[in-house]
Steps between C-alpha positions, in 0.01 A plus 500: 500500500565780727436775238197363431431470891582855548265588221204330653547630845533874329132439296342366805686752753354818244165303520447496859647851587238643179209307619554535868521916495254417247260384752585700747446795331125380376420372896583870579320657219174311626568578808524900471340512166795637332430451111860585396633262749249215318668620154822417618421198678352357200755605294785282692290209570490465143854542402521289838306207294706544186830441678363177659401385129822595368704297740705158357283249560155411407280488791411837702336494877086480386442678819692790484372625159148416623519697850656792286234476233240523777663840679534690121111350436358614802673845486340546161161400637563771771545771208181402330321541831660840589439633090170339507554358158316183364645518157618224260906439522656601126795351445706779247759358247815601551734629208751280352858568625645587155252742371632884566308670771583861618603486894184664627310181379756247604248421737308334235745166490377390817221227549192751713140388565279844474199411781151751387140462417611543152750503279638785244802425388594869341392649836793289721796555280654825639433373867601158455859642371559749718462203766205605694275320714168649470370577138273795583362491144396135502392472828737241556857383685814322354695211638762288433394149388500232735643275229751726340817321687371165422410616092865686515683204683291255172691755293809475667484132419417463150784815395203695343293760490145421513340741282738299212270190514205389348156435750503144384854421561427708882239217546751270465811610662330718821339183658789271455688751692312596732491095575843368440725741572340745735301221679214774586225224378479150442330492181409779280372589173438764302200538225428801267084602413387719255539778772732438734632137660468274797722363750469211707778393738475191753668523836612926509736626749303728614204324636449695799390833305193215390398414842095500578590747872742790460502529135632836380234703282743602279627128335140506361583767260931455496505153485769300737861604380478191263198621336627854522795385296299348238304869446819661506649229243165534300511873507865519394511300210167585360586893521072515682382554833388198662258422758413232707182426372384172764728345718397158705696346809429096448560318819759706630830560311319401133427827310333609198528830330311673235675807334360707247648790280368838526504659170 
């Protein structure tokens, strides 16, 4: 009992000290403007969420994930301002863990929404694994995905790799999950079209992000970190790029996402 006391206190004690700094770091960034500050910042808030979903138990603090989703959204909507960039959000699919990749494209692995007018695919390889932020070529900017620690903590749960699975058996499994044991939704489901799938999910954590005044610009084209995950799931398994083709906020916390495949 104390072990697994000691445990719990460590997940949640690594969650507040990585979202707090977190926050702090992203309140200064705004405040002076400071993008590698905001990089950072968003950065630990996220590792900052991951922690509080990792922790023994089954319920995390609603508010805390949604305040933190809210600084990393808002800092995002401050780089499409500054960039001037109305672009669609591309959600890139990252490399399965056991297929040989020299180091310089290591980079590759992780889960990275490319943010341009357009998308060619041949023209963002060489930035996007050297780690860059800006894709000079594209006309474009890389960031992490909002859902990668909720797709990677999914992962962490079912002992598996994601790109191993089928589409049909991710329409099962990513829902349930995202309902039972991450308790990020009430209800969801998951349904494959011809070109893409939809997701509906009753009662989302992250129902502030949806809000008629203060909605960030940005969750129109990233989706919350739900939806996020979902495109990053998507994107994963099907080896495409994904986008977020429609997206509606149904009284409140109900969602419904459209995501297509870009071929």
């Amino acid at each position: 009992m104390d072990s697994t006391r000691k445990k719990r206190s460590s997940a949640i004690g690594f969650a507040a000290v990585f979202l707090g700094i977190g926050a702090v770091l992203l309140v200064f960034s705004l405040l002076f403007e400071l993008q590698v500050l905001a990089f950072i910042g968003l950065g630990l808030t996220f590792w900052g969420a991951v922690f509080a979903l990792t922790r023994d138990g089954k319920y995390v603090d609603s508010s805390l994930l949604d305040g933190t989703a809210l600084f990393n959204y808002t800092t995002i909507d401050r780089m499409l301002t500054d960039l001037k960039n109305k672009g669609q959000a591309y959600y890139i699919p990252a490399y399965p863990k056991d297929v040989f990749l020299p180091d310089y494209l290591k980079k590759l692995r992780d889960p990275v929404v490319f943010i341009s007018e357009t998308f060619k695919d041949k023209l963002i390889v060489d930035d996007l694994a050297s780690g860059k932020f800006m894709s000079a070529q594209a006309n474009g900017f890389f960031i992490s995905s909002p859902g990668a620690a909720i797709m990677s903590q999914v992962e962490k749960q079912l002992h598996l790799d994601l790109s191993k699975i089928s589409l049909g058996e991710l329409a099962e499994i990513f829902p349930k999950y995202l309902t039972e044991t991450l308790n990020l939704t009430r209800n969801a489901q998951m349904t494959l079209t011809p070109d893409g799938a939809n997701f509906k999910a009753t009662g989302i954590l992250y129902d502030s992000l949806y809000a008629a005044e203060g909605k960030p610009k940005s969750v129109n084209i990233l989706g919350c970190p739900v939806v996020s995950a979902v495109a990053s799931a998507l994107a994963k398994v099907s080896g495409k790029t994904v986008v977020i083709k429609n997206q509606l906020a149904m009284h409140g916390n109900n969602v419904s996402a459209d995501f297509s495949f870009v071929e």
